[in-house]
Steps between C-alpha positions, in 0.01 A plus 500: 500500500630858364316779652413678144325114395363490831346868460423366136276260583288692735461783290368239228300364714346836649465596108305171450253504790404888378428353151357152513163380505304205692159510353394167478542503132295843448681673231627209335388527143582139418183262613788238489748710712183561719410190556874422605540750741178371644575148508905530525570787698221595729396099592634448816397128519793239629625196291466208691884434405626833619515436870761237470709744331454765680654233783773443319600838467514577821673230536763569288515884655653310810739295336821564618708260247764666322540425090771642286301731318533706189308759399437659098197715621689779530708455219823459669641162606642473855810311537545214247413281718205688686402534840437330810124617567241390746182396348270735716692795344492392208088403504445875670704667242330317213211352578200654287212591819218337509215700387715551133546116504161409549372776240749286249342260558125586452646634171641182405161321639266732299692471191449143494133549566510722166750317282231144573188683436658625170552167395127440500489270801294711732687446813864525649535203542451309205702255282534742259757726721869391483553763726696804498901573418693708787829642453640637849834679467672490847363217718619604846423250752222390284166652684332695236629199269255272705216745502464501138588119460208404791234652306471228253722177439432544147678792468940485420689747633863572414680691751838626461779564786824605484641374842551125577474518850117697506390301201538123708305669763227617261495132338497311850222787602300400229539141575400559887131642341467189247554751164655318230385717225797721517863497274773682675764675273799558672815780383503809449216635305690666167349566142598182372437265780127704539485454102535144560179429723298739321547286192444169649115681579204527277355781618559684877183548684651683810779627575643616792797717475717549860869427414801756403338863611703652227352717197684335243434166678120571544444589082694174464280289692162674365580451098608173560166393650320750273587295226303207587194656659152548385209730507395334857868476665581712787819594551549596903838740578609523877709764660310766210615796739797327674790720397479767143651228294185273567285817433673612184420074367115528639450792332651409209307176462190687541585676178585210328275441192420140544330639846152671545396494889757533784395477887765649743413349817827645688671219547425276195416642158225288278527483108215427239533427167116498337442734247153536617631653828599908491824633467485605866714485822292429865629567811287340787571353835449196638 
């Protein structure tokens, strides 16, 4: 890592910590965005499916199998034909942590809750829910993938990877905790391949951005989803402080129109779309 993005990132993170709030909720004008922090962010209750994950992760953080691997997160490919990486480096360098998994997916578990009981049935787990649609963008080894996916078989999840080698891990991960309720998309994520998926969906529920860390990249990604979202979608951004480029995007879809609330949690970056909500950006801790 370059020393001036090294001393970036702490100064970002110095900045945020002087300047974000953990107040339960308090100062949340939004009784919706209240009730999510209270029942999203601050729960602290385990899924029964989480521990098996959690397993194989650090499972996969002492895997010393080497894959050709090619990475598009940065923007730059490596070699045409990759490179030989062990899977422990890769899981360390990539691997979203735990506690910003797991708040994924209480987000994805309490928007299912909602989306049901606005159908009229009363509970989440009714007949009436077809469950939710989840676009990921950048798989990895397919963790955070299976966090969202456990919380409800109903739910479909479309994840997108660019490298081969990481993305038959993901699938055979998936397969190893009994998920079937995911699509992988392998290739490089570009305009027109994203275009392509976004089309074949309805409507995007979630959507959980964490692939090229690239301005231009980033703005791609978000107005693709954008286009298919609704009032209730979230879309999630990782890495919002990661380098300036990532910055320059996260503050730029904050001022995006089609937006009114924005929570900067430091390392991911939470979009709403409901016109009911204030034009407003949060910055709490979790």
């Amino acid at each position: 890592m370059q020393k001036n993005v090294y001393l970036y990132r702490v100064l970002s993170w110095l900045k945020h910590q002087l300047t974000a709030r953990n107040t339960g909720g308090h100062g949340v004008h939004s009784p919706y965005l209240f009730e999510w922090v209270r029942m999203v962010m601050s729960d602290k209750n385990a899924y029964y499916a989480w521990q098996a994950i959690e397993d194989l992760r650090s499972e996969l953080l002492h895997d010393t199998r080497e894959v050709e691997f090619v990475d598009y997160g940065s923007g730059k490919l490596k070699g045409e034909n990759g490179e030989r990486r062990r899977v422990c480096d890769i899981a360390k360098g990539s691997l979203v942590e735990k506690k910003y998994a797991q708040l994924l997916a209480r987000l994805v578990g309490w928007l299912g809750a909602s989306h049901s009981l606005e159908n009229g049935s009363g509970t989440a787990y009714s007949l009436e829910f077809r469950g939710l649609t989840i676009v990921e963008l950048g798989t990895s080894l397919g963790i955070t993938t299976a966090y969202m996916a456990a919380m409800d078989s109903r739910n479909r999840i479309v994840s997108c990877e660019g490298c081969l080698a990481v993305a038959e891990i993901a699938m055979a991960n998936w397969k190893k905790l009994g998920l079937s309720n995911i699509a992988c998309v392998v290739g490089e994520i570009t305009v027109d391949s994203l275009q392509v998926t976004v089309d074949s969906l309805q409507r995007i529920d979630v959507a959980f951005i964490d692939a090229n860390h690239t301005y231009e990249a980033t703005l791609t990604y978000f107005n693709a989803l954008a286009s298919r979202v609704h009032e209730k979608s979230v879309v999630v951004v990782d890495d919002i402080h990661y380098n300036e480029d990532m910055e320059k995007a996260w503050k730029a879809i904050c001022a995006d129109e089609r937006v009114t609330t924005t929570m900067d949690l430091y390392r991911m970056g939470l979009v709403f779309f409901d016109k009911h909500y204030w034009h407003r950006n949060y910055k709490m801790n979790i």
